[in-house]
DRENTI-410007 format. One line per 3 residues: number of its first residue (from 1); for each residue x, y negated, z negated of N, C-alpha, C. Coordinates in pm, whole numbers. Atoms other than C-alpha are relative to their C-alpha. Layout:
BEGIN
NUM = X/Y/Z/X/Y/Z/X/Y/Z ~ ... .
This chain:
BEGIN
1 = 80/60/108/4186/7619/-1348/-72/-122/56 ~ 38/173/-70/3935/7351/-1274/22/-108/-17 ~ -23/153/83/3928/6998/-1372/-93/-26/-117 .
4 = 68/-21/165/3677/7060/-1648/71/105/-94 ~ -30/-98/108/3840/7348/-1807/152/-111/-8 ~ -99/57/42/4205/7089/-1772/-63/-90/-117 .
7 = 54/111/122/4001/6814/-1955/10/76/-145 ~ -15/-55/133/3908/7021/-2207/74/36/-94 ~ -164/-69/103/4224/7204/-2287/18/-136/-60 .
10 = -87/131/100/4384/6851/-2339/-91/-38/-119 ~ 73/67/145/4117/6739/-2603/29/103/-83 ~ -2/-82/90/4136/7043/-2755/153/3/-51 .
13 = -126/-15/61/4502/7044/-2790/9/-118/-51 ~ 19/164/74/4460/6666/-2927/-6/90/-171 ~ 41/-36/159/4355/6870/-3297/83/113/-18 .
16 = -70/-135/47/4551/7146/-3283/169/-32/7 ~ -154/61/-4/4872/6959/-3194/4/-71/-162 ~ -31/69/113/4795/6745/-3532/22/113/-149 .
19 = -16/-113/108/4705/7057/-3745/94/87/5 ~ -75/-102/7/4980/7241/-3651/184/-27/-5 ~ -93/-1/-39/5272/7078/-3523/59/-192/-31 .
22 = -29/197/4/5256/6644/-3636/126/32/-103 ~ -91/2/78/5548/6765/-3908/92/-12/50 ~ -141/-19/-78/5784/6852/-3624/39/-130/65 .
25 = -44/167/-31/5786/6481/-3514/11/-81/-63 ~ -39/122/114/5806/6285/-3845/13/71/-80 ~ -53/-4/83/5929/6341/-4119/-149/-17/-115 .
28 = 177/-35/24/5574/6505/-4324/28/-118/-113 ~ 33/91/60/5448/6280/-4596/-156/9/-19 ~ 54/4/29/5165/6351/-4815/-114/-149/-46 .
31 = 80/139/13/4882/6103/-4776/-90/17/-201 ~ 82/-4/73/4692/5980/-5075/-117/20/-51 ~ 138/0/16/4375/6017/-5249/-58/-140/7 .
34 = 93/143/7/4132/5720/-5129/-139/33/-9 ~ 159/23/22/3769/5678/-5205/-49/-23/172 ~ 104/3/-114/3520/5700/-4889/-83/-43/-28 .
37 = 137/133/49/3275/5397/-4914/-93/92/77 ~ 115/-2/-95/2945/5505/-4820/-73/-113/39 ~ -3/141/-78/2918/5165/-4691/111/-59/-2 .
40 = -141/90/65/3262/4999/-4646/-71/-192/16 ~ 68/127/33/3203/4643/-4725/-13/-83/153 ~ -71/81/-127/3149/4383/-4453/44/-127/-7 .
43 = -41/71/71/3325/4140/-4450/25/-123/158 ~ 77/75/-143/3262/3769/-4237/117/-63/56 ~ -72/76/-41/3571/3643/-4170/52/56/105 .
46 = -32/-66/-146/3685/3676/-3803/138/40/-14 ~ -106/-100/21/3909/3944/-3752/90/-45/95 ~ -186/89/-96/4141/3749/-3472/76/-76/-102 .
49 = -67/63/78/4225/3553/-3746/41/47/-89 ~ -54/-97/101/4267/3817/-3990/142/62/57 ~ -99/-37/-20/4499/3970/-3763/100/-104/19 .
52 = -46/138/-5/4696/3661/-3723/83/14/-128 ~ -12/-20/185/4787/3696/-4119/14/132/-25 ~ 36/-138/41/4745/4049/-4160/154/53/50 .
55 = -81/-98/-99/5063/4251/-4086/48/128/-100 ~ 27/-121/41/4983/4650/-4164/163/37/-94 ~ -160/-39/70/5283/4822/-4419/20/153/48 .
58 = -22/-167/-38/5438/5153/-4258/96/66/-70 ~ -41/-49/68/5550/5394/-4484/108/130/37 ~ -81/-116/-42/5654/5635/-4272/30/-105/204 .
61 = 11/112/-150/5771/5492/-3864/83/109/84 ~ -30/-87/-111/5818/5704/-3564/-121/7/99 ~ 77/7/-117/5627/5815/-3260/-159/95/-32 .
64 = 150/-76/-14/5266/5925/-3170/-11/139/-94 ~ -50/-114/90/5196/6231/-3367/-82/110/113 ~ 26/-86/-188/5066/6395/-2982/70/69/57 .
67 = -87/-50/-110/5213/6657/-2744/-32/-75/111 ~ 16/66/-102/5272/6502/-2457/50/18/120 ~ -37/-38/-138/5336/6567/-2068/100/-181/54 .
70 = 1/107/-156/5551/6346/-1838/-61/-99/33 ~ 145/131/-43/5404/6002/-1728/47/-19/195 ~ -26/-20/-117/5413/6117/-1368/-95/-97/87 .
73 = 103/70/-23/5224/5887/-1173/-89/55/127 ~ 101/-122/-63/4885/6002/-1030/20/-71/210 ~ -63/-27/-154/4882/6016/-637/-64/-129/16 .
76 = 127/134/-23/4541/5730/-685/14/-97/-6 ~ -70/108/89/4750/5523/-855/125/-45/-11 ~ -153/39/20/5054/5321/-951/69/-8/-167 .
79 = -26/-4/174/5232/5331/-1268/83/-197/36 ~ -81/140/6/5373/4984/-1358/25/-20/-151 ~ -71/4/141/5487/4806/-1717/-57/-144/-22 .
82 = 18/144/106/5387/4540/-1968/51/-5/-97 ~ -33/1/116/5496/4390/-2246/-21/-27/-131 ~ 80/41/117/5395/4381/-2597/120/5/-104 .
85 = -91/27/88/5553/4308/-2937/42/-97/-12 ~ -39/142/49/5668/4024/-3110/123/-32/116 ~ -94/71/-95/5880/3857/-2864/7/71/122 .
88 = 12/-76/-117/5748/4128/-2570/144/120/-25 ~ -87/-59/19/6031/4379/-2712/-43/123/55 ~ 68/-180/-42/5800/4694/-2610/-26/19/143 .
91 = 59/-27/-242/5792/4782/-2207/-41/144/-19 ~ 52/-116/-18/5537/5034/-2185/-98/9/147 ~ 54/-38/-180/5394/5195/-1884/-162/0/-21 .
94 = 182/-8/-23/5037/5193/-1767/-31/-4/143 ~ 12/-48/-106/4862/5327/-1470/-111/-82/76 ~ 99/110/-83/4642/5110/-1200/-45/46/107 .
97 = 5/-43/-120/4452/5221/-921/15/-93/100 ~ -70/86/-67/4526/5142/-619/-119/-51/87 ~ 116/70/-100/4305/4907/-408/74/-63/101 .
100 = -28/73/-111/4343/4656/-124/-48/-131/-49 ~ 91/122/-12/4278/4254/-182/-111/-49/92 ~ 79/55/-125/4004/4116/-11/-18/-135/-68 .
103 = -8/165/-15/3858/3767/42/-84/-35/-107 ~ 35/64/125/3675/3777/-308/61/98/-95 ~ -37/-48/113/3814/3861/-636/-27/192/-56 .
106 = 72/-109/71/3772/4240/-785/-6/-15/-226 ~ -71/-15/129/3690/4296/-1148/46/83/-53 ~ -61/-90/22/3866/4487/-1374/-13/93/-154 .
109 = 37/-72/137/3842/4752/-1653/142/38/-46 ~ -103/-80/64/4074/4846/-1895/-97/94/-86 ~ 73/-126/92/4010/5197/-2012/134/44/-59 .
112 = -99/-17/93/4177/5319/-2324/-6/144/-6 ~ 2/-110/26/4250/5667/-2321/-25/78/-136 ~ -4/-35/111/4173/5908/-2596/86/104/-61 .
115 = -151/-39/100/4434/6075/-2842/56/-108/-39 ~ -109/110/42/4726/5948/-2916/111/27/120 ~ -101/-25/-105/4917/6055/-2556/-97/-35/139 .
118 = 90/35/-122/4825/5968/-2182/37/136/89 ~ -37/-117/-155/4774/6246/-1889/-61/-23/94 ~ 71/14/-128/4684/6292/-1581/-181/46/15 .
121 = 149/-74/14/4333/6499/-1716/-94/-158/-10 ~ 97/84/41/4243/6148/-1856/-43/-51/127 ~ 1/89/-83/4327/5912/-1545/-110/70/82 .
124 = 120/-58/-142/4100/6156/-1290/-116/-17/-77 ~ 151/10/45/3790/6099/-1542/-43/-121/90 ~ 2/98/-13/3802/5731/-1418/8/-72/84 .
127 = 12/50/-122/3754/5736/-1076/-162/-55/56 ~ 110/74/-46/3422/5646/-1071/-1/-161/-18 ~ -64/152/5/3529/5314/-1178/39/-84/84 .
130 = -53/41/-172/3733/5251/-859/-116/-2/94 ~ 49/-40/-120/3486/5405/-658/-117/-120/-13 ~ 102/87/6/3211/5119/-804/93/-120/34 .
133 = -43/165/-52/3443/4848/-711/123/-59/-76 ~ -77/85/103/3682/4773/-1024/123/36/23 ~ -158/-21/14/4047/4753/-1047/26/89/-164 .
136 = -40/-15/64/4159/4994/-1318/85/70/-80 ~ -124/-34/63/4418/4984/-1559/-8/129/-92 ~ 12/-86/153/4460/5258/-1811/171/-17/-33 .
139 = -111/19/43/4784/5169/-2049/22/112/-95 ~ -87/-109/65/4996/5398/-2272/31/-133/-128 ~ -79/91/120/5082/5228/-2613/119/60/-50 .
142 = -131/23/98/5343/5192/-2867/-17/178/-12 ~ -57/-156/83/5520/5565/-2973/-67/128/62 ~ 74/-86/-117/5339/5752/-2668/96/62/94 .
145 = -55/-58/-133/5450/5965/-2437/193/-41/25 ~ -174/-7/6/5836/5913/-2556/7/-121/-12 ~ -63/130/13/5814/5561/-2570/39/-70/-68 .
148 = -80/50/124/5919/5280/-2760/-103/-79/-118 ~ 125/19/73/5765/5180/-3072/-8/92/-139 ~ 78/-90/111/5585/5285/-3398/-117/50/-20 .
151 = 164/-18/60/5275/5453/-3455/-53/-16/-80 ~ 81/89/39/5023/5289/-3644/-107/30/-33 ~ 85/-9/58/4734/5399/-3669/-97/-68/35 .
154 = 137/136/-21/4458/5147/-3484/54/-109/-47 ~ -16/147/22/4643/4826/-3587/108/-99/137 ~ -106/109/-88/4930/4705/-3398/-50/70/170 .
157 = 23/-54/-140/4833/4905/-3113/-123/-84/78 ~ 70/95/-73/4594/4666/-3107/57/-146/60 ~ -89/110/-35/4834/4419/-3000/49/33/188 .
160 = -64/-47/-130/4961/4667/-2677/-135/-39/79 ~ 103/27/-40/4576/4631/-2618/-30/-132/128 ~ 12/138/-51/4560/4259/-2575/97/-17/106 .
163 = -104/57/-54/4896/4230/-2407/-56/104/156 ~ 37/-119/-150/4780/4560/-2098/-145/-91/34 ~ 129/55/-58/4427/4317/-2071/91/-151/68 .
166 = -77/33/-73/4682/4055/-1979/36/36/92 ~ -82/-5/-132/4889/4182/-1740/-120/61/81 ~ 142/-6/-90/4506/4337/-1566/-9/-162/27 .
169 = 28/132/-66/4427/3979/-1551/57/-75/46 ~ -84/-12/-63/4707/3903/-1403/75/37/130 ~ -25/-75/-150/4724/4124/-1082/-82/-62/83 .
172 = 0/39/-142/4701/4006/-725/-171/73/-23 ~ 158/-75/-45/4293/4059/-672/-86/12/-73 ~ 82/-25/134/4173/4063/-978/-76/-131/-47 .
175 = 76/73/38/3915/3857/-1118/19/-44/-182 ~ -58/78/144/4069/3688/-1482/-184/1/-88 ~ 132/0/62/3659/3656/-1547/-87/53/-30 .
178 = 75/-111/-20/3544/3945/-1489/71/119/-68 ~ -96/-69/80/3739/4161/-1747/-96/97/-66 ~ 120/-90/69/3559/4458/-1907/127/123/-88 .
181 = -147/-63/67/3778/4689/-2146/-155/160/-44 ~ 44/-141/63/3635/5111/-2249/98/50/-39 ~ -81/-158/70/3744/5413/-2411/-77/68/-85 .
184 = 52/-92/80/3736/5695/-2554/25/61/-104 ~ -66/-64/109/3777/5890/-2873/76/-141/-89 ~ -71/99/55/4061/5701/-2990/-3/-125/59 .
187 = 32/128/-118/4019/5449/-2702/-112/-73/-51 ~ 162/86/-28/3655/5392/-2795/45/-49/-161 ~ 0/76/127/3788/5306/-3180/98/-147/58 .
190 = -31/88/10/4012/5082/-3025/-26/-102/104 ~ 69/62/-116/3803/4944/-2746/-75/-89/-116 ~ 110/66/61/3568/4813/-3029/116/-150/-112 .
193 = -105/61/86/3910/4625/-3259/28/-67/123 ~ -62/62/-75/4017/4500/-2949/-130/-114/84 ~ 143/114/-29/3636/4326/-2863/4/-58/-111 .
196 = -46/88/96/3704/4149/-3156/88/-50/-61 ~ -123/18/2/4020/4051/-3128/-13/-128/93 ~ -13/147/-150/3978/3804/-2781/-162/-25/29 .
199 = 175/34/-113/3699/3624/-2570/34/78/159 ~ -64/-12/-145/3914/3754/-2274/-129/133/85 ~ 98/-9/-96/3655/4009/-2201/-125/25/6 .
202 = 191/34/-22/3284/3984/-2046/-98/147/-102 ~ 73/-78/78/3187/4344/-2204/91/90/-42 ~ -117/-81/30/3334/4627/-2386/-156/140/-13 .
205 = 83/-170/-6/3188/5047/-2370/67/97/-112 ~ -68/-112/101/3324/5231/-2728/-102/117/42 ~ 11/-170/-59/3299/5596/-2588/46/126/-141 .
208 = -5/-135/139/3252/5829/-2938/145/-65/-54 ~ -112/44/64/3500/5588/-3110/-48/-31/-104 ~ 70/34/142/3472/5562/-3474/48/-133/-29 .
211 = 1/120/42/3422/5240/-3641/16/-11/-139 ~ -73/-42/154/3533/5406/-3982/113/41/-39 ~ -116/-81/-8/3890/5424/-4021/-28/96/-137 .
214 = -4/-108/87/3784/5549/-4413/-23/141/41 ~ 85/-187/-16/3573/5883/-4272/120/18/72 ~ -136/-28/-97/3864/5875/-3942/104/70/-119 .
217 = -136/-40/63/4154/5929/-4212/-24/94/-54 ~ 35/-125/82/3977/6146/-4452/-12/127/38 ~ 31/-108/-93/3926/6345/-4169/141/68/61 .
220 = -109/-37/-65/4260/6336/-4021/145/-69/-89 ~ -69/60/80/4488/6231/-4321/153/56/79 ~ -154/34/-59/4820/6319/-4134/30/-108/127 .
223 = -5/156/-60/4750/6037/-3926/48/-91/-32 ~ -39/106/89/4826/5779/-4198/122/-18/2 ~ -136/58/9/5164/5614/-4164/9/-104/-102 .
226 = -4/124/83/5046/5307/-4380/-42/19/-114 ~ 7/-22/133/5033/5272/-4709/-125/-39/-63 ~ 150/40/35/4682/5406/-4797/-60/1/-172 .
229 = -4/55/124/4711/5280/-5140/-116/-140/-19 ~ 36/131/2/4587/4946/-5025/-149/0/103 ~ 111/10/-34/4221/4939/-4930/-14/-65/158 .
232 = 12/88/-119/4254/4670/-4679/73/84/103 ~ -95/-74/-156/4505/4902/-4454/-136/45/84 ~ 136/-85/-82/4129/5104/-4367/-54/-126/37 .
235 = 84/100/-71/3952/4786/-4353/7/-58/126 ~ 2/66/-138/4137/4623/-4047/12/143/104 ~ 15/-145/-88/4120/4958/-3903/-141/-12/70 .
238 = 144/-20/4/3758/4966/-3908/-109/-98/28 ~ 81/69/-86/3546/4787/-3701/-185/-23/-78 ~ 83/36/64/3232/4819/-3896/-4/-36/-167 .
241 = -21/63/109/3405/4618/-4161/-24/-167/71 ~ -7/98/-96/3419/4344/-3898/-95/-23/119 ~ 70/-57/-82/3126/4417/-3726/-83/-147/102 .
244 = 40/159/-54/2994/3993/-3691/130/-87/66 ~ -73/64/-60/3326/3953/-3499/-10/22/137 ~ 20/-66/-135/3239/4125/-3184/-20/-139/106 .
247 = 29/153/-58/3307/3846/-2915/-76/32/160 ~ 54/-24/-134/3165/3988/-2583/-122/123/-62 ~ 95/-134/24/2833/4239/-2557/57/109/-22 .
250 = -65/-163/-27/2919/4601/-2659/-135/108/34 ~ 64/-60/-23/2760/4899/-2567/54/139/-26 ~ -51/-124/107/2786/5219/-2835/-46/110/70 .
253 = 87/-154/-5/2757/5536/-2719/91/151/-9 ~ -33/-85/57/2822/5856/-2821/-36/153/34 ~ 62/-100/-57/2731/6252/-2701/-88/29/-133 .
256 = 123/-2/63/2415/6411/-2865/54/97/-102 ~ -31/-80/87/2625/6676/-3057/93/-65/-107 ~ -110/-19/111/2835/6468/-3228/-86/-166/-106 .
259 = 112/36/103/2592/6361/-3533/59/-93/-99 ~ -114/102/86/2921/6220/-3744/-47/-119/29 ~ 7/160/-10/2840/5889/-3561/-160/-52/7 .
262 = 137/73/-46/2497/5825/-3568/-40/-111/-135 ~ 101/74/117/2419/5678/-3918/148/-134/26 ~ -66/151/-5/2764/5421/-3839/1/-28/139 .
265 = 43/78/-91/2672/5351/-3484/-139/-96/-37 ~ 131/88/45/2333/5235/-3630/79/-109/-120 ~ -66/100/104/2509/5055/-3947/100/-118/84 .
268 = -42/119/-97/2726/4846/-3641/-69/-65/-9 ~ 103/92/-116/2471/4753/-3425/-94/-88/-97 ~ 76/103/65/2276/4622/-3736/59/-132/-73 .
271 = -89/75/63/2546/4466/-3899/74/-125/124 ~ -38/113/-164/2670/4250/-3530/-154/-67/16 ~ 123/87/-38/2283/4202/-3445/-46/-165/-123 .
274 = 30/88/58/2256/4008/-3768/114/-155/-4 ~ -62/97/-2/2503/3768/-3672/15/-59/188 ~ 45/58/-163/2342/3712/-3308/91/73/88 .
277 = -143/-59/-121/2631/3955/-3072/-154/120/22 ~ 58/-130/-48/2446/4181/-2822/70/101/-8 ~ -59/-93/-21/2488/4517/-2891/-125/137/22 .
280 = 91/-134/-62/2339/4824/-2730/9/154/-89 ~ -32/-177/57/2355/5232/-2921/-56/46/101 ~ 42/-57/-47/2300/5485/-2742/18/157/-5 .
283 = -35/-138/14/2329/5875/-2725/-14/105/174 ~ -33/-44/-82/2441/6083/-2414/-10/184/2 ~ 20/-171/11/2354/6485/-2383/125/28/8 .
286 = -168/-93/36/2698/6698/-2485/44/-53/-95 ~ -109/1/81/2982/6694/-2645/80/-97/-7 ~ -126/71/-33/3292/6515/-2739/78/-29/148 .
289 = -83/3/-146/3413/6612/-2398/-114/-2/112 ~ 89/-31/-92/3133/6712/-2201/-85/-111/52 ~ 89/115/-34/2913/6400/-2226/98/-128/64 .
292 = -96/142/-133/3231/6154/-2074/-84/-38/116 ~ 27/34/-124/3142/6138/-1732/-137/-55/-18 ~ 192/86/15/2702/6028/-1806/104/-122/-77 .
295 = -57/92/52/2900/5822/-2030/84/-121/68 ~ -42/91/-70/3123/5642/-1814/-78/-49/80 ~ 96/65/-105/2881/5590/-1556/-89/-60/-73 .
298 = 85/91/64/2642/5443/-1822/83/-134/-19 ~ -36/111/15/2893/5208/-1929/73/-81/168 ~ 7/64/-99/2946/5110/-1533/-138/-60/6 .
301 = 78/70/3/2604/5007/-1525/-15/-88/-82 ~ 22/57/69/2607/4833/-1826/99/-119/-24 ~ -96/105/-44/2933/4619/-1685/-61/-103/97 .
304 = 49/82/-113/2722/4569/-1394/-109/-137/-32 ~ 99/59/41/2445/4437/-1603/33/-98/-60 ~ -64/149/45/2649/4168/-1794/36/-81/122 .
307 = -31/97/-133/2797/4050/-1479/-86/-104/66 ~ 112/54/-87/2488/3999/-1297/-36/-157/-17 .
């Protein structure tokens, strides 16, 4: 099998693992009926500080709702561990390629994988990364791949976020200033919560990540662990509720088939521009899966181009 037909399988088993088999790992639980804003409100108060105050209610608590492989570590790379959670209680793994120090700094990307599990299909997308120069991490969160933890849903996981852009800035070689964070799918929703969360880094690349947890849930209501009774659970989900918090440039992009995001990539970028944050849209020929790779390499240039 090649390495495009592995990619694929795994995304594809990403929807068919939830539609078929998320009961056999929690304990099922009929989500509610919520309303789908056709605008969710926006709202100006900065979302680091919201989260700060904010702490999500889980109704149901267990692991990822993903099949998942082994966290074998790739041959390119090293697996290592950080810690997140109130008092660092969570040691989860995350994978780093491997470089050499030299006599100036490298910078570094954190890329967020997409699902809700890590494999080896993802880590080989993400060698062009290395190969332009960067150190990078890709981490595993909370209730992944067997680990420890609750799944969530886009909130606290935004916490494993912050804490895996730490320990990157952190490693022998690495440039603390030069920090750049992507992803995809699920990565790219929480690549965009997690650029508005810190200043820690220079740019961020949401890769076909929605910025609607309402449409996200409605779409995938066995997702919901939190109690979607309460409006606000979608709001800190949802990035284009928070859209004038964005603290570094972003740069939206999305493949040409997938049409779901075009009217709330445009509703972002207008909603951030009016509160002065550069932000870029864009659209990439393919698919969910197919358009990655133009994709990554766009958002390498567009790391390069903040840097400069």
């Amino acid at each position: 099998m090649s390495l495009d037909d592995d990619r694929n399988a795994f995304f594809r088993q990403r929807r068919a693992v939830l539609a078929g088999i998320a009961g056999a790992l929690m304990l099922p639980r009929a989500a509610c009926a919520f309303n789908v804003p056709d605008q969710p409100r926006l709202i100006t108060h900065d979302y680091a500080k919201v989260r700060r105050r904010f702490r999500t209610k889980l109704l149901q608590k267990g692991p990822a709702p993903d099949k998942y492989e082994a966290l074998a570590t790739p041959s390119d790379g090293e697996q290592i561990f950080y810690r997140s959670g109130a008092g660092g209680e969570l040691e989860l793994a995350a994978w780093v390629s491997k470089y050499k120090r030299g006599h100036h700094a490298r910078p570094g990307v954190l890329f967020l994988h997409g699902g809700n599990a890590m494999g080896a299909g993802q880590w080989q997308l993400l060698k062009p990364y290395a190969e332009a120069g960067f150190v990078v991490l890709m981490p595993s969160v909370r209730g992944e791949n067997g680990q420890m933890g609750n799944f969530s849903g886009f909130y606290d996981e935004v916490d494993d976020v912050l804490a895996a852009a730490d320990r990157l800035a952190h490693l022998p070689g690495v440039d603390p200033s030069r920090l750049f964070v992507a992803g995809h799918s699920i990565g790219g929703t929480l690549t965009m919560l997690a650029a508005m969360s810190t200043h820690r880094f220079r740019a961020a690349a949401p890769i076909s990540g929605n910025p609607d947890a309402f449409r996200f849930f409605n779409r995938y209501p066995q997702d919901i662990r939190f109690d979607d009774a309460n409006k606000h659970e979608f709001e800190v989900r949802s990035a284009l509720c928070y859209a004038q918090s964005f603290k570094c440039p972003v740069h939206v992009v999305h493949g040409t088939e997938e049409d779901q995001f075009n009217d709330r990539a445009g509703l972002l970028a207008a909603r951030a521009r009016a509160a002065g944050i550069r932000i870029e849209t864009d659209r990439v020929a393919g698919n969910h899966t197919s358009a990655l790779p133009a994709e990554i390499e766009q958002s390498i240039r567009f790391f390069r181009g903040v840097a400069a």
